[in-house]
C-alpha angles and dihedrals in degrees: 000000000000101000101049084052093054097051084046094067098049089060080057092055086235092125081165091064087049089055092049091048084045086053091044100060100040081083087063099060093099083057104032109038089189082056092098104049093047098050082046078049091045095046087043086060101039093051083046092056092054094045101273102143097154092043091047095052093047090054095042089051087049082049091067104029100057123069111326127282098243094193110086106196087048094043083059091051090046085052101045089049091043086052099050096043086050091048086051096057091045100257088128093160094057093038093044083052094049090057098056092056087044090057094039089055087039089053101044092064098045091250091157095165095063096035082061094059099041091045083059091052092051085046105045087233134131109277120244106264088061114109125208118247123192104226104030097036121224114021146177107251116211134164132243105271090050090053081056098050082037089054093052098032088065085048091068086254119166123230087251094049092045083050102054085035092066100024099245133123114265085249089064097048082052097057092049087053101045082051087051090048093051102041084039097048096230135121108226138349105286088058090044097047079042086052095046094045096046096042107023092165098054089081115076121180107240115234 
């Protein structure tokens, strides 16, 4: 599927393979009617990953503004997106309202996983994946082998050199970086390496 091909990409901080999935599936709009809100998805993510705030947040508004998202699982992550990119350029009461419909879609299909999270955005409180420690407060708990990605990724490392440095496929760097991204917040490698350099103290390794 295109767009998991597209956000596949992201989490391997190629934003330019994400535009050309988002173009490849704007053909598809006479076939699949929900092809139009996810390549606007798919463009909002990738402007966001070069720096592109303004541009996301007007494709993710389009996103939900065109004809409906008739994946549901895929409308809740355009709205929580939408949410977060709208909190971060001050607009609270949208983003606050975008959540809320994030956490309604996300709810409605039983993904408990991602309500959490939303619900701890609405709330201002730790996400579910931090893990309490008893000296530094609220943490993000991660395991061993992502310490280790986490490690090399805030060396500059590549997903190939990450790869031959522990040993593992590229497939595999890639699924302890979409975890990290996840557990982090953030949407590719630079904004993950900023976050650990800024806020070393925020990752804990889980016991």
């Amino acid at each position: 599927m295109l767009i998991s091909a597209g956000t596949a990409a992201l989490w391997a901080d190629r934003p330019d393979l994400t535009e050309i999935c988002a173009d490849l599936m704007t053909p598809a709009l006479p076939v699949t009617p929900w092809a139009r809100s996810g390549a606007s998805w798919l463009r909002g993510l990738a402007a966001e990953a070069t720096g592109d705030r303004t541009g996301a947040l007007a494709m993710l508004d389009a996103a939900t503004s065109g004809p409906p998202m008739t994946l549901p699982l895929y409308r809740a992550h355009i709205l929580a997106d939408q949410a977060r990119l709208l909190r971060a350029t001050g607009e609270e009461a949208r983003g606050r309202q975008a959540l809320r419909d994030a956490a309604d879609g996300y709810r409605a299909i039983g993904a408990v996983g991602y309500l959490a999270r939303v619900e701890a955005a609405l709330s201002g409180q730790p996400g579910p994946r931090a893990v309490q420690d008893g000296r530094a407060g609220s943490r993000i708990g991660l395991t061993e082998r992502e310490v280790d990605v986490l490690a090399l990724v805030g060396k500059g490392m590549s997903y190939a050199q990450i790869a031959a440095e522990l040993f593992i496929t590229r497939k595999t760097v890639g699924y302890h970086l979409s975890n990290l991204y996840a557990k982090a917040g953030v949407a590719n490698r630079h904004q993950l390496a900023d976050l650990a350099r800024r806020e070393p103290g925020q990752f804990a390794v889980l016991s």
